[in-house]
Kinemage of the C-alpha trace (Angstrom):
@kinemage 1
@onewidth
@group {chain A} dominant
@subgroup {mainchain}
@vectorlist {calphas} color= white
{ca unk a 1} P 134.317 -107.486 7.274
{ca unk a 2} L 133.560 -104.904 9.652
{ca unk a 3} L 131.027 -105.827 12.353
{ca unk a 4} L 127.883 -104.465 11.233
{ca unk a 5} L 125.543 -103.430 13.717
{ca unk a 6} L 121.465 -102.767 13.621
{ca unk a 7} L 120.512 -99.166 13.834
{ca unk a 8} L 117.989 -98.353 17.219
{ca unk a 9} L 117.247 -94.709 18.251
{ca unk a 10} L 119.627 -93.239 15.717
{ca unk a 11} L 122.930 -95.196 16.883
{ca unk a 12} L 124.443 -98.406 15.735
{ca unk a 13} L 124.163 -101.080 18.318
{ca unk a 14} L 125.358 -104.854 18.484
{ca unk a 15} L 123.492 -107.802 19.777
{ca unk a 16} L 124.423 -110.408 22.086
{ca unk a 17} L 124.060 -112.822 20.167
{ca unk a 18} L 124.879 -113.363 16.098
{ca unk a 19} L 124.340 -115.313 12.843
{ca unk a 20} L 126.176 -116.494 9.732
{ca unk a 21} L 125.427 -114.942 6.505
{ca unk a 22} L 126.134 -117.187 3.366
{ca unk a 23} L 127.749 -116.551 0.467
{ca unk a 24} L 125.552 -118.113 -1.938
{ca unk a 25} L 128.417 -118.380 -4.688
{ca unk a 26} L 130.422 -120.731 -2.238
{ca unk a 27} L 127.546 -122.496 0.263
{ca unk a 28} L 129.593 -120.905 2.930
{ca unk a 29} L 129.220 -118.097 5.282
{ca unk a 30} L 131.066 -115.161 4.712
{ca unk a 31} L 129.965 -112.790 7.218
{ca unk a 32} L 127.798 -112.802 10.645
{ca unk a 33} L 124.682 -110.495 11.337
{ca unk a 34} L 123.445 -109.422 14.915
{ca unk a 35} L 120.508 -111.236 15.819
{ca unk a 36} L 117.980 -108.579 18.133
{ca unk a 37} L 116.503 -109.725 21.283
{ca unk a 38} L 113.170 -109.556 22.294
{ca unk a 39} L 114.384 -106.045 24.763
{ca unk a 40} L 116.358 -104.480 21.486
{ca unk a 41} L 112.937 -105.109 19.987
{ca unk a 42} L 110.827 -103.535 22.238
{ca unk a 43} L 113.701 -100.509 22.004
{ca unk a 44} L 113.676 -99.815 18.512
{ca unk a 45} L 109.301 -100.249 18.794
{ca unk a 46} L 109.215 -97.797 21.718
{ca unk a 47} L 112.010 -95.560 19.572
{ca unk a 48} L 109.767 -95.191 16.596
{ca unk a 49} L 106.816 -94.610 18.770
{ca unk a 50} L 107.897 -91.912 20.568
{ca unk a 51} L 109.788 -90.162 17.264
{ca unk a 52} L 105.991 -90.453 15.925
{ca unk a 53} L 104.934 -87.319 17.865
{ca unk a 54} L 107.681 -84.823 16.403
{ca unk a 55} L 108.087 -86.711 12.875
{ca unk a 56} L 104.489 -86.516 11.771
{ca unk a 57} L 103.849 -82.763 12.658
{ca unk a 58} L 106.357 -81.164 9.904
{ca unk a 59} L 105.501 -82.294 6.394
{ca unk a 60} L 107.884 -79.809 5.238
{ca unk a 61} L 110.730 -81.354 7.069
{ca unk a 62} L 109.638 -85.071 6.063
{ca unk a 63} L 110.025 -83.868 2.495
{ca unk a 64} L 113.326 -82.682 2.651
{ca unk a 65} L 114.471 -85.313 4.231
{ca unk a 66} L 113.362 -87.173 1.622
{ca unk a 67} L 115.193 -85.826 -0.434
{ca unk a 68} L 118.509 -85.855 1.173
{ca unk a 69} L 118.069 -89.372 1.685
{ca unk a 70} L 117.371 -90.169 -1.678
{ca unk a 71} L 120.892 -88.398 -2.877
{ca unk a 72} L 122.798 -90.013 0.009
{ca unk a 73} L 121.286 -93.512 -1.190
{ca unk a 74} L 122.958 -93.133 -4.758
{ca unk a 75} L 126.296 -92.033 -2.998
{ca unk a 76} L 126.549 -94.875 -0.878
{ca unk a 77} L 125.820 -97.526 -3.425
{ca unk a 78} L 129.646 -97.882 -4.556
{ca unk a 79} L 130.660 -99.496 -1.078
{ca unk a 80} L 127.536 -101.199 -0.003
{ca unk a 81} L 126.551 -102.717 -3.225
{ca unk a 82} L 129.725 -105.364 -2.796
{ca unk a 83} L 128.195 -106.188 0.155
{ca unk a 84} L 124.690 -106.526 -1.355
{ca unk a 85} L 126.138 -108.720 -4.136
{ca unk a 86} L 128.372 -111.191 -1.891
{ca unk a 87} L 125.006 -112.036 0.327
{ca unk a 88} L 122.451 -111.875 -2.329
{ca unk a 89} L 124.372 -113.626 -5.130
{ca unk a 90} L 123.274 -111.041 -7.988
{ca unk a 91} L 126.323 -109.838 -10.426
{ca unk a 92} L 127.867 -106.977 -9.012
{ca unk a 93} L 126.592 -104.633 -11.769
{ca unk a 94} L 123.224 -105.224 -11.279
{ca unk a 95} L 123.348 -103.966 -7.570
{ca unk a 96} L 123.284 -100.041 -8.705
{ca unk a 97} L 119.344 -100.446 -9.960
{ca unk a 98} L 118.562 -101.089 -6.594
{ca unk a 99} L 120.013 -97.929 -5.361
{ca unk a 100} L 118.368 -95.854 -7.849
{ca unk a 101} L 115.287 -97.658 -7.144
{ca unk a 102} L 116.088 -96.431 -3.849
{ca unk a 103} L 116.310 -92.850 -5.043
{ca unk a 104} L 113.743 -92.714 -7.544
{ca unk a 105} L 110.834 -93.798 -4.884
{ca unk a 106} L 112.593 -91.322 -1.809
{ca unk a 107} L 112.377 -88.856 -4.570
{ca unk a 108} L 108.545 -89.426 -5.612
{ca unk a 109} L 107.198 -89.499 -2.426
{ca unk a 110} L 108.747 -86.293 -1.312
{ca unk a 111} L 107.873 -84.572 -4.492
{ca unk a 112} L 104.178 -85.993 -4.526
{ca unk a 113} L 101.757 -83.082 -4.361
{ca unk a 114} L 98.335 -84.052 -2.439
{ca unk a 115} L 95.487 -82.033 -3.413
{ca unk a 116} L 93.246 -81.480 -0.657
{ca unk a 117} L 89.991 -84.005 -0.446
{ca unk a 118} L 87.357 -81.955 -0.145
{ca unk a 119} L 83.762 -83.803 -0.551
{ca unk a 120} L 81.294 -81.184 -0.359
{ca unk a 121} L 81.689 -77.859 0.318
{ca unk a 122} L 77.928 -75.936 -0.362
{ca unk a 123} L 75.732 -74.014 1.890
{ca unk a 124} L 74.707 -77.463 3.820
{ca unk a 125} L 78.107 -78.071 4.741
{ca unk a 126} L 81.905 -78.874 4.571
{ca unk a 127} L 83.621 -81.733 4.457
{ca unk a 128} L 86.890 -82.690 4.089
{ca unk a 129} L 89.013 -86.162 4.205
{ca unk a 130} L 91.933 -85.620 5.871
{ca unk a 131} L 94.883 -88.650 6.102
{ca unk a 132} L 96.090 -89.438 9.364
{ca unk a 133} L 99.392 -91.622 9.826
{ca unk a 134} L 99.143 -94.438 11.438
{ca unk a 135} L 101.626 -94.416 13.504
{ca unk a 136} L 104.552 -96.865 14.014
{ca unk a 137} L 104.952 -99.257 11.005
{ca unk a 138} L 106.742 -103.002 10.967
{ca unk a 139} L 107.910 -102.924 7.652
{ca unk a 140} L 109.276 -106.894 6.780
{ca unk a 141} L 111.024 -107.459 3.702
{ca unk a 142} L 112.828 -110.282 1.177
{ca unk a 143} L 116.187 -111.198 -0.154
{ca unk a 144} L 115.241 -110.770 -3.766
{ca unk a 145} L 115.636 -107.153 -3.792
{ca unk a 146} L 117.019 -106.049 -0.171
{ca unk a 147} L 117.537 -102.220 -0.994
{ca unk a 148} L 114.644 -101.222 -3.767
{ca unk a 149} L 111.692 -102.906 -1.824
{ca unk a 150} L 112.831 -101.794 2.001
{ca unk a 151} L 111.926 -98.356 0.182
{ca unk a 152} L 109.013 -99.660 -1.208
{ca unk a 153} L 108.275 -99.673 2.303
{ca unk a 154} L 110.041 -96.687 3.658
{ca unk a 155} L 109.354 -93.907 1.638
{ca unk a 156} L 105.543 -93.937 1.852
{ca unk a 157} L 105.328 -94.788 5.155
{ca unk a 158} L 107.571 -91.828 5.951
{ca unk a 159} L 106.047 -89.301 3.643
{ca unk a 160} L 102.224 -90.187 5.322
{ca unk a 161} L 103.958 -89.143 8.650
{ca unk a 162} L 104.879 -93.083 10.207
{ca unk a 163} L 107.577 -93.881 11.436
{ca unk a 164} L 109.179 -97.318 11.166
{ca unk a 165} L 111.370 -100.495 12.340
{ca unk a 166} L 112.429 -102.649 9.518
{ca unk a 167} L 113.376 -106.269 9.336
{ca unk a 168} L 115.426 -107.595 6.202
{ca unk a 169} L 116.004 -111.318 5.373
{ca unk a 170} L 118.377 -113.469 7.371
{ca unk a 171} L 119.863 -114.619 4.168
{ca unk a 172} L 120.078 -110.962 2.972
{ca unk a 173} L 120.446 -108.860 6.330
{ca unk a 174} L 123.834 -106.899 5.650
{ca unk a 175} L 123.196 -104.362 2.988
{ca unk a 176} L 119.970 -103.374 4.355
{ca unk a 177} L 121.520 -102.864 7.785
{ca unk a 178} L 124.433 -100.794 6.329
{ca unk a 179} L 122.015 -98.135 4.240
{ca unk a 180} L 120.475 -97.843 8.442
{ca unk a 181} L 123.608 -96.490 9.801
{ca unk a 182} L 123.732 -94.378 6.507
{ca unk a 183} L 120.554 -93.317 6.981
{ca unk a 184} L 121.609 -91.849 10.449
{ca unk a 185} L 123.252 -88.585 9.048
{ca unk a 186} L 119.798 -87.471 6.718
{ca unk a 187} L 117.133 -88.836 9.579
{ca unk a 188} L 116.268 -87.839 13.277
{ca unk a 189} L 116.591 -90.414 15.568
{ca unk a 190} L 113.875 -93.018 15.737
{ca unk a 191} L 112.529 -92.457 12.634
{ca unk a 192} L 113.848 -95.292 11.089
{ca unk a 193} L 115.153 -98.287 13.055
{ca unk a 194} L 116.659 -101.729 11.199
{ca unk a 195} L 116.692 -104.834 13.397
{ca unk a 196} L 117.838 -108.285 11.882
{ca unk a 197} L 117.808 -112.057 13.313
{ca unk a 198} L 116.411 -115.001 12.238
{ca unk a 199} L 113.004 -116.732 13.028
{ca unk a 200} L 110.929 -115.938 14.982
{ca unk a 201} L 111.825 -111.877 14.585
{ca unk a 202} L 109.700 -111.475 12.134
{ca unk a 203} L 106.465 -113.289 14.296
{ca unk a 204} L 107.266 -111.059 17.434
{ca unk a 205} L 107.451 -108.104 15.191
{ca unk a 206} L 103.777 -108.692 13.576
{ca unk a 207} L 102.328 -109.453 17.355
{ca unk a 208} L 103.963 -106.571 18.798
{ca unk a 209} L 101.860 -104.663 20.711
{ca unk a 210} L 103.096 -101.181 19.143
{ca unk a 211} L 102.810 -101.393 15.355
{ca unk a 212} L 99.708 -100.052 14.263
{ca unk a 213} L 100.390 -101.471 10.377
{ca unk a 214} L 102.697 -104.397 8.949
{ca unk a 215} L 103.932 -104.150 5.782
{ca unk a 216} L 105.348 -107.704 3.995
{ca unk a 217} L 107.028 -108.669 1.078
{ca unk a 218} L 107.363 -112.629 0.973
{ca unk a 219} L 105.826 -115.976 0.395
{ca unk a 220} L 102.458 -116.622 0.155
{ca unk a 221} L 102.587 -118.833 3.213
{ca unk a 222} L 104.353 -116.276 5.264
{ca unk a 223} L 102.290 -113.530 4.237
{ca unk a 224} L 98.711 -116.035 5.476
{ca unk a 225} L 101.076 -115.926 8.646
{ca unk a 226} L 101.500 -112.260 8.621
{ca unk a 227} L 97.891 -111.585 7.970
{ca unk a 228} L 96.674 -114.072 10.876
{ca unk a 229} L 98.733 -112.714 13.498
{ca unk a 230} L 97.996 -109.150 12.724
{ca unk a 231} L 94.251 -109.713 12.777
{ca unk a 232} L 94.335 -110.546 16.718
{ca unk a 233} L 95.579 -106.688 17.072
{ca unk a 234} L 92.971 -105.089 14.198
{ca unk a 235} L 96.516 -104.343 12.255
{ca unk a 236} L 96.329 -103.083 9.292
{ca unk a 237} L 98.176 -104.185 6.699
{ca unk a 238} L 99.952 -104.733 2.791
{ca unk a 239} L 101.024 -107.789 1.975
{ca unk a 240} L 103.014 -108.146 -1.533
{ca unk a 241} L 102.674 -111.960 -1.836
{ca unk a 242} L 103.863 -114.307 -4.588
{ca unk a 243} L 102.971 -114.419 -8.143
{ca unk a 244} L 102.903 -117.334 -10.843
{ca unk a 245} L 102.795 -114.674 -13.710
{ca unk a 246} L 101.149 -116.189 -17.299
{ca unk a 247} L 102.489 -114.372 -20.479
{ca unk a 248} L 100.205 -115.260 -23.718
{ca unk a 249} L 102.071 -114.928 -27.288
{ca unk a 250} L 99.277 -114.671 -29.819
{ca unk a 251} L 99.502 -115.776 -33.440
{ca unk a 252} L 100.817 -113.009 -35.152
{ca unk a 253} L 103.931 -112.430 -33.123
{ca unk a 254} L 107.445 -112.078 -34.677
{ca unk a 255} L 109.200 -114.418 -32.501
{ca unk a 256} L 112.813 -112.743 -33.166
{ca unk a 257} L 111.540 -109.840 -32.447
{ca unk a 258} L 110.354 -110.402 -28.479
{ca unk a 259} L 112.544 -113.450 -27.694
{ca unk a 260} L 115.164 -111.081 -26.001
{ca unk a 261} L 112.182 -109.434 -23.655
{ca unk a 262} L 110.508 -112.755 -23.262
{ca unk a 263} L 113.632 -114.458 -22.179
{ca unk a 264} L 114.741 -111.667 -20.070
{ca unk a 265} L 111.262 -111.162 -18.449
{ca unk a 266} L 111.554 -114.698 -16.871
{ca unk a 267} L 115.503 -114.478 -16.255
{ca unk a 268} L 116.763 -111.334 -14.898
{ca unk a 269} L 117.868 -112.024 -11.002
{ca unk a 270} L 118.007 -115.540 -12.084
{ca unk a 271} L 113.877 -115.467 -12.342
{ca unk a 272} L 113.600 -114.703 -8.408
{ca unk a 273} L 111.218 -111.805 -9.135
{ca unk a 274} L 107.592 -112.186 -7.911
{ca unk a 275} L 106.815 -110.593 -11.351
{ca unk a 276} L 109.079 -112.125 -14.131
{ca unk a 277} L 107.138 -114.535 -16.422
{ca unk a 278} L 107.453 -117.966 -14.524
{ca unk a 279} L 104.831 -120.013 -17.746
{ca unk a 280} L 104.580 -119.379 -20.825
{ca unk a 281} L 101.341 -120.131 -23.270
{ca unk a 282} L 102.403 -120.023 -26.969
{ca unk a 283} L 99.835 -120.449 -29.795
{ca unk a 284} L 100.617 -123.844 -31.492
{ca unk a 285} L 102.139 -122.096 -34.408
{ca unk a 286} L 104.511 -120.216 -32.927
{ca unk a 287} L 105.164 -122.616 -30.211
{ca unk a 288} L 108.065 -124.572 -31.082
{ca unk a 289} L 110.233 -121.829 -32.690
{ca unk a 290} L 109.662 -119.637 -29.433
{ca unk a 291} L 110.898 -122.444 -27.088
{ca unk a 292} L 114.116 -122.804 -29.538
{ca unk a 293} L 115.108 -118.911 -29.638
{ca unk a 294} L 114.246 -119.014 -25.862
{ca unk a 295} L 117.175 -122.255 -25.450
{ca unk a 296} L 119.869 -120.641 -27.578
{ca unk a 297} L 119.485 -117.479 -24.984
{ca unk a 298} L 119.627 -119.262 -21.795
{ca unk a 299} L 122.360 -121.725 -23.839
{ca unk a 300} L 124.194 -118.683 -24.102
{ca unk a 301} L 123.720 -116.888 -20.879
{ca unk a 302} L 126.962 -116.574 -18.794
{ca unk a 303} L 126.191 -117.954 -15.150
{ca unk a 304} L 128.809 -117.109 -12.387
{ca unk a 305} L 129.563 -115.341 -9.332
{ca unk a 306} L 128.854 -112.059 -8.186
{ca unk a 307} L 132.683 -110.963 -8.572
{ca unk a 308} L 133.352 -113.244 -11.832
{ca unk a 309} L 134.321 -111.272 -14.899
{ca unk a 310} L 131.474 -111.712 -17.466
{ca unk a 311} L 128.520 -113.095 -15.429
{ca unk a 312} L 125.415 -112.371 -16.299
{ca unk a 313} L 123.441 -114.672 -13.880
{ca unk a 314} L 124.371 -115.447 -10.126
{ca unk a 315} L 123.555 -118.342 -8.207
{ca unk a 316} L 119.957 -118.883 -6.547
{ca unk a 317} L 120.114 -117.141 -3.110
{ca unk a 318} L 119.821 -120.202 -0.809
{ca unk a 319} L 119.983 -123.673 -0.655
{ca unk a 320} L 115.946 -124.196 0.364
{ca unk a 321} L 115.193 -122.147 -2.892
{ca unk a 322} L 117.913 -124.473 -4.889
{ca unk a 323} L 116.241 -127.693 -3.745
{ca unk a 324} L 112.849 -126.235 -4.568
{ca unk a 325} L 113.814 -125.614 -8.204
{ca unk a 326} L 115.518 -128.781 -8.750
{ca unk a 327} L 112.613 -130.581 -7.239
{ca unk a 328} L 110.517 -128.841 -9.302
{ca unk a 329} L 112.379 -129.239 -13.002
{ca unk a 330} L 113.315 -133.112 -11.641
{ca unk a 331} L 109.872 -134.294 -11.135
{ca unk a 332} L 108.614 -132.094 -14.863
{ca unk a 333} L 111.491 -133.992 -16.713
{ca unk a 334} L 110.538 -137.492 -14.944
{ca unk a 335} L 106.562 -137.097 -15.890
{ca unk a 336} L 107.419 -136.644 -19.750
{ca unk a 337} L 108.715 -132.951 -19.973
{ca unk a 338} L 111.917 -132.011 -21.781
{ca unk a 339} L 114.621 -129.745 -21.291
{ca unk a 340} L 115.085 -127.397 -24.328
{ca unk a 341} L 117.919 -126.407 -22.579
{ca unk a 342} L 119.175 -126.647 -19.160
{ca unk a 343} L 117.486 -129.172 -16.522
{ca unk a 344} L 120.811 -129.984 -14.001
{ca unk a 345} L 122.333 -127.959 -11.453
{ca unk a 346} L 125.522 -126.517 -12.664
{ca unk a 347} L 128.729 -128.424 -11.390
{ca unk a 348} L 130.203 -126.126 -9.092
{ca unk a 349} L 129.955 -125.096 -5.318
{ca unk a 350} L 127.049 -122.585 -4.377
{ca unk a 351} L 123.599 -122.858 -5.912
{ca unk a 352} L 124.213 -122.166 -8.921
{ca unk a 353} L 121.111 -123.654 -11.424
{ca unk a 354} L 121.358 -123.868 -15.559
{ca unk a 355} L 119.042 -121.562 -17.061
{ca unk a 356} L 116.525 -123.867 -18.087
{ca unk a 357} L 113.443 -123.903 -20.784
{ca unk a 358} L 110.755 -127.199 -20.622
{ca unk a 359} L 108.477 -128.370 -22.742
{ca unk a 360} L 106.351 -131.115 -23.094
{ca unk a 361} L 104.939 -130.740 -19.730
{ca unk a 362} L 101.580 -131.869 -18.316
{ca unk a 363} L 99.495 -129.023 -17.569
{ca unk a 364} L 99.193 -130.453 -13.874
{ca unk a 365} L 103.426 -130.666 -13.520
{ca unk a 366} L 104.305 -128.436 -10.404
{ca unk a 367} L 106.892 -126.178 -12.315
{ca unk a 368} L 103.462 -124.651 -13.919
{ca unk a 369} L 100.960 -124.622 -11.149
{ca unk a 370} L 103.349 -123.355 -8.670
{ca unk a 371} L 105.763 -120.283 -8.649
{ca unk a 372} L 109.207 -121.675 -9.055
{ca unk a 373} L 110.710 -118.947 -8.285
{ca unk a 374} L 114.173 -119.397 -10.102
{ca unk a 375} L 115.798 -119.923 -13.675
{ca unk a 376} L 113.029 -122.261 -14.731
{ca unk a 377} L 110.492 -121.324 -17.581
{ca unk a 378} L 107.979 -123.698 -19.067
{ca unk a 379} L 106.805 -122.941 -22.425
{ca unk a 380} L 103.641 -124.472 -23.194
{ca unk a 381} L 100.924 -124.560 -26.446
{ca unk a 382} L 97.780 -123.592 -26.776
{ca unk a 383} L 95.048 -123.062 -30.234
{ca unk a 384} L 92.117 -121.337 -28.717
{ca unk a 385} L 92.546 -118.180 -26.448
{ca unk a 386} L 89.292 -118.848 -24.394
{ca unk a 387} L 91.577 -121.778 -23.377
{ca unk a 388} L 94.617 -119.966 -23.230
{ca unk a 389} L 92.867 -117.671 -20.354
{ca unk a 390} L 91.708 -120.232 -18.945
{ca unk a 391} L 94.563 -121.555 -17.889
{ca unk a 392} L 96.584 -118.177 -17.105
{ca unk a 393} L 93.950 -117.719 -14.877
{ca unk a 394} L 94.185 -121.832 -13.148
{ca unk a 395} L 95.488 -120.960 -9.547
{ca unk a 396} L 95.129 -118.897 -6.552
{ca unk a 397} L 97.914 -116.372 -7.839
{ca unk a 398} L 97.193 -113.198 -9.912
{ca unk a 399} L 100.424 -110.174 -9.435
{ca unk a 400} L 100.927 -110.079 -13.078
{ca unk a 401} L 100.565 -110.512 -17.024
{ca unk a 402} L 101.105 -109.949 -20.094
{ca unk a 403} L 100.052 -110.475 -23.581
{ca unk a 404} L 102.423 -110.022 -26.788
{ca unk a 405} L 101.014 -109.578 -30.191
{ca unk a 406} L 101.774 -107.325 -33.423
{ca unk a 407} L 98.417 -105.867 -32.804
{ca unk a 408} L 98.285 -103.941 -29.629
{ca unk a 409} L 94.842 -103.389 -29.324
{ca unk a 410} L 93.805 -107.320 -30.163
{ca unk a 411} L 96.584 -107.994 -27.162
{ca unk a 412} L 95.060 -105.489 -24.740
{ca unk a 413} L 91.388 -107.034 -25.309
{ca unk a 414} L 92.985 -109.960 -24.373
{ca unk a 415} L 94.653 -109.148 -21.482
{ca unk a 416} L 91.557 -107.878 -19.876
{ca unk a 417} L 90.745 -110.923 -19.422
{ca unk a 418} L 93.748 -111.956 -17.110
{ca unk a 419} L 92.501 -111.806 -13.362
{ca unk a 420} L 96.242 -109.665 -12.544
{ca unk a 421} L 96.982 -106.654 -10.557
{ca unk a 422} L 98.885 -105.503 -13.421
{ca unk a 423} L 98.807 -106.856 -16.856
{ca unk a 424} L 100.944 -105.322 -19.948
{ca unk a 425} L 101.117 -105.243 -23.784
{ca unk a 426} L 104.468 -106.970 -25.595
{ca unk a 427} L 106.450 -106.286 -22.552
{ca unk a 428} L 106.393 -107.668 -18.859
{ca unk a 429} L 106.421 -106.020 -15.404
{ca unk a 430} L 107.607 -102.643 -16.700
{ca unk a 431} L 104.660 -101.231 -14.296
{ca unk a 432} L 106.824 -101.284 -11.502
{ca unk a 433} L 107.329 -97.349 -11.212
{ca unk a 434} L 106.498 -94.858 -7.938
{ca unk a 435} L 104.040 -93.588 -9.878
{ca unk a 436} L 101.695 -96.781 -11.014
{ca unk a 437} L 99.391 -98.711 -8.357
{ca unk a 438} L 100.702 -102.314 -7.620
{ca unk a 439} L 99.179 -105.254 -6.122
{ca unk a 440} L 98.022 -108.254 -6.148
{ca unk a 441} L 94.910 -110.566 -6.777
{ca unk a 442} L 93.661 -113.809 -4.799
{ca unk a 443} L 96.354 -115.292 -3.155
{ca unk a 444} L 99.138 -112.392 -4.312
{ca unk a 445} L 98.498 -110.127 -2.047
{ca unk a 446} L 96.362 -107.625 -0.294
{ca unk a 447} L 96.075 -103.839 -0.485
{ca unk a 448} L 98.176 -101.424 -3.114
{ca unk a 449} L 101.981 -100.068 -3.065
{ca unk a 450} L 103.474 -97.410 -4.560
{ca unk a 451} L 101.721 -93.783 -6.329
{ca unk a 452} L 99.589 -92.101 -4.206
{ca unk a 453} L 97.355 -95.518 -3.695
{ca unk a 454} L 100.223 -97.056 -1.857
{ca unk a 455} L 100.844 -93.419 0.557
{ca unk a 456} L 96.980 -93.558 1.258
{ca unk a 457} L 97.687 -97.375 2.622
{ca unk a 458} L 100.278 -96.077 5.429
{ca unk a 459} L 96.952 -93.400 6.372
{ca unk a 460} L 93.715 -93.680 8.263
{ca unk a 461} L 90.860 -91.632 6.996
{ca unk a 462} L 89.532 -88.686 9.255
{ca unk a 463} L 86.438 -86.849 8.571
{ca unk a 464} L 86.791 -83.158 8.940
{ca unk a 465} L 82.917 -81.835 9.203
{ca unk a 466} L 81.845 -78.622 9.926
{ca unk a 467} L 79.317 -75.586 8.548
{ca unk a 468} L 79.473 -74.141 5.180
{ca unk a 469} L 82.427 -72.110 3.882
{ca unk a 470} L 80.953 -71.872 0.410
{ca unk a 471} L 78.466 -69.420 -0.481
{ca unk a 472} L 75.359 -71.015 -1.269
C-alpha cells in the first residue's frame, strides 16, 4: 500500500515515526499509519487557528464548499472503501453507506437555511441572537463507522464557521486519513487537518491549549476522560458516549413479521453500533418463539471476510473488543444462560465471533447490564410492562429504544416511558438522519448532534442589543 500520510495546512505530510494497522480478518497488520508528534500537533492546531479568521467570514463560500465536498466524497468511495473494509473488517459492500452518509450530512448542512433569531423587536428595543463559531474544533472519532461519523463532526462544525483537526482510531486510521488528502482539492488550507497516532494523541489533543470545543465519539470511559480534561480549559464540548439500547416486544406482536428488523437491529456491523438493540425484553408469550426465529437468522447469517464472496458479517474490529465479547457470552453461559444459537468464537484466524442469541440469563449477567458491543443479543421475558420499563431503564445508559407492537399508539405510550435520547415505534435507530436531534441520556452522552440542534453546539450565543427598529 501506498504510504499514507496525515493532511496539515492543506499538504500531505509523513511522521517520523509509524504504526501497524491490523487486518482484523487475519490478526495481522496489513498496513502502517504515521503516528503525529507533539510539534505536527501543535502545526495542524496553529493551521486551523489561523484558517479560522478567513473561513468563518464567507458563509457563502462555506456552503459551496460543502457542497463540492459532499460530491467528491461519493466519487472517491470506489478506491478508499477497500481500504476502509481491510482495517475495519466490515464486508466490502457495506462501506458505500458510509460515503453517502458522508454526502447526505455535507449536503444538509450546506443547504440548512437559518432564520434569523430575533427576540424582541418593539418600540423598547431589538434584540437579536446571533451564533458565533467557536473557533478551532478537536473533533475525535471511532472505528465503528470511520467515514459517516468524522462528518458527523465535520460538517457542522464547518457550516457554524470552525475550523477543525481530526483524530480517527488507531485501529481504523487509514480511510479517514485518505478522504483528508481528498479533501485537499474542495477545501482551503487549514480548514480541515487529519492527524493519527496512538495513545496519548487523543489526551494532548483534548488539553491543547487551542481548541476551543472537543467533539468525541467513544466509550463511556473515554468520553469521562474527555470531559475531565476539557473542563481544566472551560472547553466546550459533545460527547456521543455508549449505549446499552432496550427494545420491548409487547403482546400483540406478529413475531414473523419483525424478526428480520429485530435481528438486524442488533446485527448489522456485527452489533458494534452504539445504537443497535444490545437486550431484548419479550412478553412471556411471545418470548420463546422470538428467541427461535431470532437463532435460525443468526444460524443462517454468512460470517467472513471483508473480500469473501457472500459475507454478510465481518469479524469484530480488534482483539480487546473480541475478548470482551467472549468474556461476556462465557461467563452468561457458565451462570445458567443458553445459547439459542451461537456462544464460541468461530474457528478461524481474525476475530471473527458466531452470531449469537442467549437466553436463560440472570437479569444481573454482564452481557445485559453492560453494552457488549458485538454479535451478542440476549433475549429475555417479561409479564408486566411497569416491570418491563423498569428494567430498560436499570443502568447508567440511555442513547436509544424502541418498542414494537401491532398497535402503534399503545407502543408509543409505552415508549415514553424509556429514559432514551431517541426512542422509536416497530423499528430501531432509524432516527439517525441530518435532520433529527441525537443524543444521549445519563451516562450516553452530553449535548445534541446533527439538525440544526447539533450546528447550534459548534456556536456560542451573542446578544445583538440595540434601540427599536419596529414601529411601536
Amino acid at each position: 500500500m501506498t504510504q499514507i500520510g496525515m493532511t496539515i495546512n492543506g499538504r500531505t505530510v509523513q511522521a517520523d515515526s509509524r504504526f501497524a494497522v491490523i487486518d482484523p480478518a487475519t490478526g495481522e497488520p496489513f498496513a502502517e499509519a504515521p503516528a503525529a508528534s507533539a510539534r505536527q500537533l501543535d502545526e495542524a492546531m496553529a493551521s486551523a487557528e489561523s484558517a479560522f479568521a478567513a473561513w468563518r467570514r464567507d458563509e457563502a463560500f462555506r456552503r459551496r464548499a460543502l457542497r463540492d465536498a459532499a460530491k467528491l466524497m461519493l466519487e472517491i468511495a470506489p478506491a478508499i472503501g477497500r481500504v476502509l473494509a481491510q482495517e475495519q473488517g466490515k464486508p466490502l459492500a457495506d462501506t458505500g453507506i458510509e460515503f453517502e452518509a458522508a454526502a447526505e450530512w455535507l449536503s444538509y448542512y450546506a443547504d440548512l437555511e437559518l432564520a434569523p433569531e430575533i427576540v424582541q423587536n418593539d418600540a423598547l428595543a431589538f434584540a437579536e441572537i446571533v451564533r458565533r463559531p467557536l473557533g478551532v474544533v478537536a473533533g475525535i472519532t471511532p472505528w465503528n463507522y470511520p467515514i459517516a461519523l468524522a462528518f458527523w463532526k465535520i460538517a457542522p462544525a464547518l457550516r457554524a464557521g470552525n475550523t477543525i483537526v481530526l483524530k480517527p482510531s488507531p485501529y481504523t486510521p487509514l480511510s479517514t486519513l485518505m478522504v483528508g488528502e481528498a479533501l485537499q482539492a474542495v477545501l482551503p488550507p487549514g480548514v480541515v487537518n487529519i492527524i493519527s497516532g496512538p495513545d496519548p494523541l487523543g489526551a494532548q489533543m483534548t488539553a491543547h491549549r487551542v481548541p476551543r470545543k472537543v467533539t468525541f465519539t467513544g466509550s463511556t470511559a473515554t468520553g469521562m476522560k474527555v470531559m475531565a480534561a476539557a473542563a481544566a480549559d472551560l472547553k466546550r464540548v459533545t460527547l456521543e458516549l455508549g449505549g446499552n439500547d432496550p427494545a420491548i416486544i409487547l403482546d400483540d406482536v406478529d413475531i414473523d413479521a419483525v424478526a428480520d428488523d429485530l435481528f438486524w437491529g442488533g446485527f448489522y456491523n456485527n452489533g458494534q453500533v452504539c445504537v443497535a438493540i444490545k437486550r431484548i425484553y419479550a412478553h412471556q408469550s411471545v418470548h420463546a418463539r422470538l428467541v427461535e426465529a431470532l437463532a435460525e437468522r443468526a444460524r443462517a447469517v454468512a460470517v467472513g471476510a471483508w473480500n469473501e464472496d457472500g459475507a454478510v458479517l465481518g469479524p469484530l474490529n480488534n482483539k480487546a473488543q473480541f475478548d470482551r465479547v467472549s468474556l461476556l457470552v462465557a461467563e452468561a453461559l457458565a451462570t445458567g444462560a443458553r445459547a439459542a444459537a451461537g456462544g464460541a468464537a468461530v474457528d478461524r484466524p481474525g476475530y471473527f465471533y458466531q452470531p449469537t442469541i442467549l437466553t436463560d440469563l440472570d437479569e444481573g449477567a454482564r452481557v445485559v447490564t453492560e453494552e457488549q458491543f458485538g454479535p451478542v443479543l440476549p433475549v429475555l421475558p417479561f409479564s408486566d410492562i411497569g416491570d418491563a420499563l423498569a428494567r430498560a431503564n436499570a443502568g447508567m445508559h440511555g442513547l436509544t429504544a424502541s418498542v414494537w407492537s401491532s398497535d402503534p399508539l399503545r407502543a408509543a405510550e409505552v415508549g415514553l416511558g424509556i429514559e432514551a435520547g431517541q426512542v422509536q415505534v416497530n423499528g430501531h435507530a432509524m432516527g439517525l438522519q441530518p435532520h433529527l436531534p441525537f443524543g444521549g441520556r445519563k451516562w450516553s452522552g452530553v449535548g445534541v448532534e446533527n439538525g440544526p440542534w447539533g450546528l447550534h453546539g459548534f456556536t456560542d450565543i451573542q446578544l445583538l442589543y440595540a434601540p427599536p427598529r419596529a414601529a411601536a
